[in-house]
C-alpha angles and dihedrals in degrees: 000000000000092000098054092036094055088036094049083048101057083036089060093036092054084041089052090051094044101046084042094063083050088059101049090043082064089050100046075043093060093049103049087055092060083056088057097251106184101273088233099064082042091062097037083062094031087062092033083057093047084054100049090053093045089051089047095050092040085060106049090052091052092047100043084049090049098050087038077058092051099049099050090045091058095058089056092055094044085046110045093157086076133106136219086253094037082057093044084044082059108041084048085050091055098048093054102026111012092176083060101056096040081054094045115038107019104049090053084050097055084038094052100038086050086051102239120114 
């Protein structure tokens, strides 16, 4: 859990610094227009500012799914008594009582893995 959670939050944070550079070359945008800056080079970073955003998004999306992957892959792996249901039983009891499933899955994997039961 450590290990998504600290990789989702430098995701978020890179995400934050990029998106942020999107968002003062609109501005800089915006005030190179009032200058009277040809319409045509206006719309060239204008458009240069709309795809650096897409391709930032995209990757955090990419990465945060990634990362989502690894960790469930890792409770398979910590829980290899588990079934595919029992999994699906689990991703459908997060959603709808996440205290029940740390409880319930994740102290009998640090138990078990530590060797007492």
């Amino acid at each position: 859990m450590g290990r998504f959670a600290s990789h989702t939050t430098v995701g978020i944070a890179l995400f934050s610094l990029v998106g942020g550079a999107a968002v003062l070359l609109n501005y800089f945008t915006n005030l190179i227009e009032r200058v009277g800056v040809s319409p045509h080079i206006i719309m060239a970073i204008e458009g240069q500012g709309y795809f650096l955003f897409a391709v930032d998004l995209l990757c955090l999306v990419v990465f945060v799914g990634k990362e989502a992957w690894d960790f469930c892959r890792d409770i398979m792996r910590l829980r290899p008594d588990m079934t595919r249901s029992d999994f699906g039983r689990a991703a459908k009891m997060l959603a709808s009582e996440p205290k029940q499933i740390v409880i319930s899955y994740f102290k009998p994997v640090t138990a078990s893995v530590r060797g007492v039961r």
